[in-house]
C-alpha positions as CSV (number, residue, x, y, z in Angstrom):
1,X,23.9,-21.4,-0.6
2,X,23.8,-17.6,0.2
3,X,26.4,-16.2,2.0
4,X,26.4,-13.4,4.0
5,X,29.1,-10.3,4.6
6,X,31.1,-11.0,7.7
7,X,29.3,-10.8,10.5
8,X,26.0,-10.4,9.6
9,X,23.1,-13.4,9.4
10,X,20.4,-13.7,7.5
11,X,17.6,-15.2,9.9
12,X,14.3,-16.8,8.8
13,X,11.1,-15.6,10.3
14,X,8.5,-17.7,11.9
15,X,5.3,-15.5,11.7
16,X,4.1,-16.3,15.2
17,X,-0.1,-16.8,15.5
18,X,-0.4,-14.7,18.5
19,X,1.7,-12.3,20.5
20,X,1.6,-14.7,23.2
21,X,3.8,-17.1,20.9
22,X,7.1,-17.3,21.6
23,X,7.9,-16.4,18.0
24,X,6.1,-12.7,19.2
25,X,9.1,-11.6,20.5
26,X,11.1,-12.1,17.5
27,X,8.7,-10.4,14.9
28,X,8.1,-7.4,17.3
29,X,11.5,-6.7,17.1
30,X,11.1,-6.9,12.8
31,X,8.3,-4.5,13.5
32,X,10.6,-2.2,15.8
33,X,13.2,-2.3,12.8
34,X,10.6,-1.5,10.2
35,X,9.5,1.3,11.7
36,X,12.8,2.9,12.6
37,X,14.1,2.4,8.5
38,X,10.7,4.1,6.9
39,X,11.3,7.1,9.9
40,X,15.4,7.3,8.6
41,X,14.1,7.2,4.9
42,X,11.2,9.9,5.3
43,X,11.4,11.8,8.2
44,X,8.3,10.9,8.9
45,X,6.5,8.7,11.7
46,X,3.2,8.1,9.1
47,X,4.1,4.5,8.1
48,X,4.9,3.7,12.4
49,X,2.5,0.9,13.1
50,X,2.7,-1.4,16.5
51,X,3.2,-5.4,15.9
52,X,0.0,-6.6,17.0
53,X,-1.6,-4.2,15.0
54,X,0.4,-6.0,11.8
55,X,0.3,-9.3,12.5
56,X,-3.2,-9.9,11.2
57,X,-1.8,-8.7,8.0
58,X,1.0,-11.5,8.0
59,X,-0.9,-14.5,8.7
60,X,-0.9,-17.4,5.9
61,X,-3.8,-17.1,3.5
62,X,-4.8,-19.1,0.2
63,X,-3.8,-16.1,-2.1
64,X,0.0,-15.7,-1.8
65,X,3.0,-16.8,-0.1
66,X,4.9,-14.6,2.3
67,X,8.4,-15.4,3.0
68,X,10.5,-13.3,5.7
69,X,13.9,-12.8,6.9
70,X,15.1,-10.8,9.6
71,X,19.0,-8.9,8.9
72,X,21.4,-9.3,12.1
73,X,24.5,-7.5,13.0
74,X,26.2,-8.4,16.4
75,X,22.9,-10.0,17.5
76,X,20.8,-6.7,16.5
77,X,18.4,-6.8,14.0
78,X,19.3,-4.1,11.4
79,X,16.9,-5.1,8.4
80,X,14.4,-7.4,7.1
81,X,13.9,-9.4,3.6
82,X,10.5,-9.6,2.1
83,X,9.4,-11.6,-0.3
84,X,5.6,-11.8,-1.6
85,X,4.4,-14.8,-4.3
86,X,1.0,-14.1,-5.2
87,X,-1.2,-17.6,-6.4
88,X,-4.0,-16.0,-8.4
89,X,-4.1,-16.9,-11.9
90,X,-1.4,-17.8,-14.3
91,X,0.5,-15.2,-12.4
92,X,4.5,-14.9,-13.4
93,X,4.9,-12.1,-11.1
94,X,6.4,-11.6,-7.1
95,X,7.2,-8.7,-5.2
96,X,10.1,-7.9,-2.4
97,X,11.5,-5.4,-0.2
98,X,14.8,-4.9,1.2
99,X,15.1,-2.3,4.2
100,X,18.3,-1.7,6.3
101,X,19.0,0.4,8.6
102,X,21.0,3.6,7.2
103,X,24.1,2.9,9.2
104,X,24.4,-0.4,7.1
105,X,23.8,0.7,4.3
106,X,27.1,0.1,2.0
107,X,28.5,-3.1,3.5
108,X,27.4,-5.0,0.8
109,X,24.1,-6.5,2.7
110,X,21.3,-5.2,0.5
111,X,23.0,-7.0,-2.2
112,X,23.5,-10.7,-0.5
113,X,20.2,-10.1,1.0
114,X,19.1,-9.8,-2.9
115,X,20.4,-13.4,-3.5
116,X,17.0,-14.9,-1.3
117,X,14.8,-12.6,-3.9
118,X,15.9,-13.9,-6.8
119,X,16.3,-17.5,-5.1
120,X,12.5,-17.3,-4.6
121,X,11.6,-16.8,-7.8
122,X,13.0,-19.8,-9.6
123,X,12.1,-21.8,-7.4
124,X,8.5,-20.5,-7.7
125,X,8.5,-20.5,-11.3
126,X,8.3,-16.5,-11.1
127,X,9.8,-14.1,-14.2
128,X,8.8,-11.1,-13.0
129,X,10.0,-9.1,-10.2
130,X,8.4,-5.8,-8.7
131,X,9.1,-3.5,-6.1
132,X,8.6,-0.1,-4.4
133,X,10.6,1.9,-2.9
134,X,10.6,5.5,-1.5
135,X,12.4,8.2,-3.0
136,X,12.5,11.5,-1.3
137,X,13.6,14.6,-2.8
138,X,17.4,15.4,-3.2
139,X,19.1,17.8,-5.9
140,X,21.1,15.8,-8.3
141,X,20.1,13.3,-11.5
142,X,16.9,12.3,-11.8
143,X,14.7,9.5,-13.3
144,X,12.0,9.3,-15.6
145,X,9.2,6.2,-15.9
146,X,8.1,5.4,-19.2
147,X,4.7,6.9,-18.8
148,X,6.5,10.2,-18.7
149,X,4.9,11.1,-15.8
150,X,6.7,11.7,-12.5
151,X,10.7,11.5,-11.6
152,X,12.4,10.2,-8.8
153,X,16.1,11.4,-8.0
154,X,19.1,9.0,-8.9
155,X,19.5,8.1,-5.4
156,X,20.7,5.2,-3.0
157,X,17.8,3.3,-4.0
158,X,17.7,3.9,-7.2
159,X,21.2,3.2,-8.1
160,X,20.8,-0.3,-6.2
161,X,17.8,-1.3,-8.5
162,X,19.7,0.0,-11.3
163,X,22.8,-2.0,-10.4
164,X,20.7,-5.3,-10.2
165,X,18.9,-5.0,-13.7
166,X,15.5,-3.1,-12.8
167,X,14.2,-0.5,-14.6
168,X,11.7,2.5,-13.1
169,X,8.0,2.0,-14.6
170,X,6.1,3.8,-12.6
171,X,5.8,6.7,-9.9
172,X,3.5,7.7,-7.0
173,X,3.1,10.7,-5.6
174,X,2.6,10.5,-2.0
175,X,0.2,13.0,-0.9
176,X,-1.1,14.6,2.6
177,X,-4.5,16.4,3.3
178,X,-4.4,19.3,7.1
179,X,-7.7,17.7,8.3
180,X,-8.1,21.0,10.4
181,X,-8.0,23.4,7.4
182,X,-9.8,21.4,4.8
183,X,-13.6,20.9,6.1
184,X,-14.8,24.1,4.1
185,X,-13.5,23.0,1.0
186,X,-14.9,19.3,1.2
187,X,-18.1,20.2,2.3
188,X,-18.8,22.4,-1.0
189,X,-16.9,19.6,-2.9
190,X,-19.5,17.3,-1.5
191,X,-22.3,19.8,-2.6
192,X,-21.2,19.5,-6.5
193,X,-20.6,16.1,-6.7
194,X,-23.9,15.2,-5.1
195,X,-25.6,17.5,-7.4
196,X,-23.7,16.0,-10.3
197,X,-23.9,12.7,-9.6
198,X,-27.6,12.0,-10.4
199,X,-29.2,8.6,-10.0
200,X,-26.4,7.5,-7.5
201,X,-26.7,7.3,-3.6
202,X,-23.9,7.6,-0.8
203,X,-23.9,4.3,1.2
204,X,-21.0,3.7,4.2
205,X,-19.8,1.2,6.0
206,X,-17.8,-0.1,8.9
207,X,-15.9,-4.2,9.1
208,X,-17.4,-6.1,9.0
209,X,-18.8,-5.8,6.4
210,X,-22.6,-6.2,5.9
211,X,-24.3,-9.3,4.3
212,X,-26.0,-6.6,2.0
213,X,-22.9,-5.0,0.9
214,X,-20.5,-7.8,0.6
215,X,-20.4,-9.2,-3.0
216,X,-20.7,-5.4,-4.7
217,X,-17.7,-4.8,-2.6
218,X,-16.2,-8.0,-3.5
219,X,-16.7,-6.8,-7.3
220,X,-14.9,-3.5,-6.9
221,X,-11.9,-5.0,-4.9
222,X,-11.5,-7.3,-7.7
223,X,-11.7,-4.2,-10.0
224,X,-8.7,-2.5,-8.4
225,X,-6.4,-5.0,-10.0
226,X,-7.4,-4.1,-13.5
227,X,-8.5,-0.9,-13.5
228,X,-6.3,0.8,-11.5
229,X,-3.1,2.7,-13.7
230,X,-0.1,0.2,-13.6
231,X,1.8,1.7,-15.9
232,X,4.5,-1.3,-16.7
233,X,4.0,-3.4,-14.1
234,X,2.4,-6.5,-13.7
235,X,-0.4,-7.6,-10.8
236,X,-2.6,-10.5,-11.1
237,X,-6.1,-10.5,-11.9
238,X,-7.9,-11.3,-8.6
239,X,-10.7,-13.2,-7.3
240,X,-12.9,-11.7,-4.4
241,X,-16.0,-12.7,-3.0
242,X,-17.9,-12.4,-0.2
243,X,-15.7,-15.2,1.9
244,X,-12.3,-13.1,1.1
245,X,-14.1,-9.6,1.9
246,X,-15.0,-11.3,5.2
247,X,-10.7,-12.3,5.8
248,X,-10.0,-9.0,4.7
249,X,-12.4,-7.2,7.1
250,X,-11.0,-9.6,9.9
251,X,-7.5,-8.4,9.2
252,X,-9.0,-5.1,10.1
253,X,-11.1,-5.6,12.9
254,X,-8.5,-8.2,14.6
255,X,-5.8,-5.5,14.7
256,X,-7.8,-2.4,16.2
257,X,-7.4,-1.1,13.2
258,X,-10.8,0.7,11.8
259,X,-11.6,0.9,8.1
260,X,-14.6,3.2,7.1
261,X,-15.7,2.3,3.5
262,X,-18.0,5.0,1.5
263,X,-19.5,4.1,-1.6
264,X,-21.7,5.0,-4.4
265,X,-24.7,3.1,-5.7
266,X,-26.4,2.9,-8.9
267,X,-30.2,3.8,-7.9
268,X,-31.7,2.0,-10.8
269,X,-29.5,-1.6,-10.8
270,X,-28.5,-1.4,-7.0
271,X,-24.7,-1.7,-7.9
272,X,-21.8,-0.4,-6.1
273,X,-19.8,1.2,-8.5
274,X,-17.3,3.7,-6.5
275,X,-15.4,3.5,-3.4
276,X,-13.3,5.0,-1.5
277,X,-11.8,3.7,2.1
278,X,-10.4,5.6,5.4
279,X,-8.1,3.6,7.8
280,X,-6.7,4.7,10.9
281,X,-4.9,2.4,13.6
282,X,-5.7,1.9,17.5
283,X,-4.6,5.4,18.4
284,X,-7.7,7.3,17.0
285,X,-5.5,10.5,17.5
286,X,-3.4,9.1,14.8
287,X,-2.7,9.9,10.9
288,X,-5.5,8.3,8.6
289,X,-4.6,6.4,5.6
290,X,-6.7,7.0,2.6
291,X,-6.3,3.4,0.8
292,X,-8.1,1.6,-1.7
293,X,-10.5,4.4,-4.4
294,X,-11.7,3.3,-7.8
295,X,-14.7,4.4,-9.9
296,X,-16.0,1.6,-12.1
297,X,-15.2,2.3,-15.9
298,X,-18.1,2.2,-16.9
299,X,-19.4,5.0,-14.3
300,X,-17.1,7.3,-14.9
301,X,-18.2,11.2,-15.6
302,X,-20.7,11.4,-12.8
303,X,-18.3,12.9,-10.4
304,X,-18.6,9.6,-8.2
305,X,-14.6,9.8,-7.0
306,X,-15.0,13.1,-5.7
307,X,-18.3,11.8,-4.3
308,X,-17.3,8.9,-2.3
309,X,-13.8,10.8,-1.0
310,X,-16.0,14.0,0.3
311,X,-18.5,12.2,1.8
312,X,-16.1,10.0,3.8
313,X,-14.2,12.8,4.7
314,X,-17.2,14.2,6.1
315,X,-18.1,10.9,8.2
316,X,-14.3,11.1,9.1
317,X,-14.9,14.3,11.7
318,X,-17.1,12.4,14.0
319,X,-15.7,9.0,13.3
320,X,-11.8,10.2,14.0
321,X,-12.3,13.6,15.1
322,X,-8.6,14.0,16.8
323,X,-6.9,12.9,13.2
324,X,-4.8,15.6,12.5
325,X,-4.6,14.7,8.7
326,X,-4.7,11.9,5.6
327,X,-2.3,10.9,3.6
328,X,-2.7,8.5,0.6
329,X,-1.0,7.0,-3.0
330,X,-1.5,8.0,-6.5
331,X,0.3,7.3,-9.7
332,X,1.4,10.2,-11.4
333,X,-0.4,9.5,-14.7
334,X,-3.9,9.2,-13.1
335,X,-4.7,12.7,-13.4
336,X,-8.2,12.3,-12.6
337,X,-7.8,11.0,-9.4
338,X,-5.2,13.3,-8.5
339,X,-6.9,16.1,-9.6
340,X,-9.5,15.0,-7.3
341,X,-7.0,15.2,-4.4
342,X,-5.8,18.8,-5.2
343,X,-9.5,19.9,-5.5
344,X,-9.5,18.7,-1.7
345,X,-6.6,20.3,-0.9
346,X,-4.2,17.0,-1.0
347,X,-0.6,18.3,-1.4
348,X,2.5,16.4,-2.3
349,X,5.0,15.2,0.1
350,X,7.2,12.9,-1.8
351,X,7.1,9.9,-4.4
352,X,8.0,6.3,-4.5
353,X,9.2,4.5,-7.3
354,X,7.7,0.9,-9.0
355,X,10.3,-1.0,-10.3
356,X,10.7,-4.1,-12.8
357,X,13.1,-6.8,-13.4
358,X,12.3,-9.8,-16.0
359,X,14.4,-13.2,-15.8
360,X,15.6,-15.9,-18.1
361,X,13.0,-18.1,-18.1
């Protein structure tokens, strides 16, 4: 049994299947919350998304659990709990997030609401527990990740992973790119790296997805989870194919939401072997997310990165032309990615931290 501080309730969430269902009214409200606690922590309204455009991304799949809780103070919803259990593989792994408000922060909440993460795991057979968090800069102590690349100050955060056993592993650098400046630059970046990137061809794409396309994206999405920098951490190995492109793309395409996908393809063996996706939500006057990039190992040196991220930069002006910028995650020790990025004319804003706890088995 987990018990709450005085007055304050730790509510379950019923992810509703519409926003016609009366459940709608309770998970708009953990959307509402959500946005308000990533605005208090950055300053920023770049992470503000509306609930119907996030619900797709909460409905029940065959790949991991979800389990939610909503934080309430005097009837108002000040927080939320999440809790993620992946089910690829022999996976020991599962991820959370605990966001309050700042006005409760210090009452003791973050660390009852703890209790349900740790709950979770036993009873999932889980060892390993991740999470990210955002760390914006403050003068003062800082932190470094075993990679040795990146800090993060000793703040709020921070000291609560510390306090419950976590240790930093790895950092991001979150990074933004002025849309109105940059077009110049990308367009002789995209010069280069078409000139250096012979026996490759650009090909683009909107979700869905076509037939054509679908298993050589299926093959890089599976890539991300092992060739992408993790540093310490842990993420399962995952399965795609054609079937889970085609949920994926429905998240998307449910939710207004428009994801532009630019890859590169191997002339000779038709492969798809770099990619690089642009997002941007309902409001096409918006901020665009640069998410998922990766170059294949085994294509790496033919300037394919800074092939696919120019060239869908340069589809971006007509596709999203009122966007006033991009912003997107790196690790700190892939420098070739990031040095991609700063070719562009990516800057840094701030940096998150990835950190690790192991249980008693």
């Amino acid at each position: 049994m987990i018990t709450a501080p005085t007055g304050i309730a730790f509510q379950p969430l019923v992810i509703p299947t519409s926003m016609d269902a009366p459940e709608a009214t309770a998970f708009a409200e953990m959307v509402r919350v959500r946005n308000i606690v990533y605005r208090q922590i950055s300053g920023r309204s770049d992470n503000d998304i509306t609930a119907d455009e996030l619900l797709p991304f909460y409905q029940p799949d065959e790949y991991e659990l979800r389990f939610l809780w909503t934080v309430v103070k005097d009837d108002a919803v000040v927080g939320r709990i999440g809790v993620d259990v992946p089910l690829e593989g022999d996976s020991k792994a599962l991820y959370w997030l605990i966001e309050l408000q700042r006005e409760v922060w210090g009452q003791g909440i973050g660390s009852a609401a703890y209790e349900f993460v740790e709950q979770v795991a036993r009873e999932h057979g889980r060892t390993v527990l991740e999470s990210w968090a955002k760390h914006p800069e403050a003068p003062g102590p800082r932190l470094d990740p075993p990679t040795g690349f990146g800090s993060v100050p000793l703040d709020h955060a921070a000291r609560f992973y510390r306090a419950h056993g976590y240790s930093l592993e790895q950092v991001e650098r979150f990074s933004e790119l002025d849309l109105s400046t940059s077009a110049d630059t990308v367009d002789r970046l995209l010069s280069e790296a078409t000139e250096a990137a012979h026996g490759y061809r650009v090909v683009d794409w909107f979700a869905p997805t076509p037939p054509e396309w679908a298993d050589g994206y299926a093959q890089m999405k599976a890539r991300m989870s092992t060739d992408a920098p993790l540093a310490g951490l842990e993420m399962p190995e995952e399965t795609w194919d054609a079937a889970r492109i085609a949920k994926h793309d429905e998240q998307y395409t449910s939710s207004q939401r428009l994801i532009h996908v630019t890859a590169a393809q191997h002339i000779e063996t038709g492969q798809l072997c770099a990619f690089n996706e642009l997002v941007i939500g309902k409001d096409r006057t918006g901020v665009t997310h640069q998410e998922d990039t990766l170059v294949l190992k085994e294509h790496r040196g033919y300037r394919l990165g800074l092939l696919v991220k120019c060239a869908g930069l340069v589809a971006w002006r007509d596709i999203a032309p009122d966007s006033p910028r991009v912003i997107t995650y790196n690790a700190e020790e892939n420098r070739p990615m990031l040095s991609i990025n700063e070719a562009i004319g990516f800057v840094p804003v701030s940096y998150e931290g990835g950190w690790k706890k192991v249980l008693d088995d």
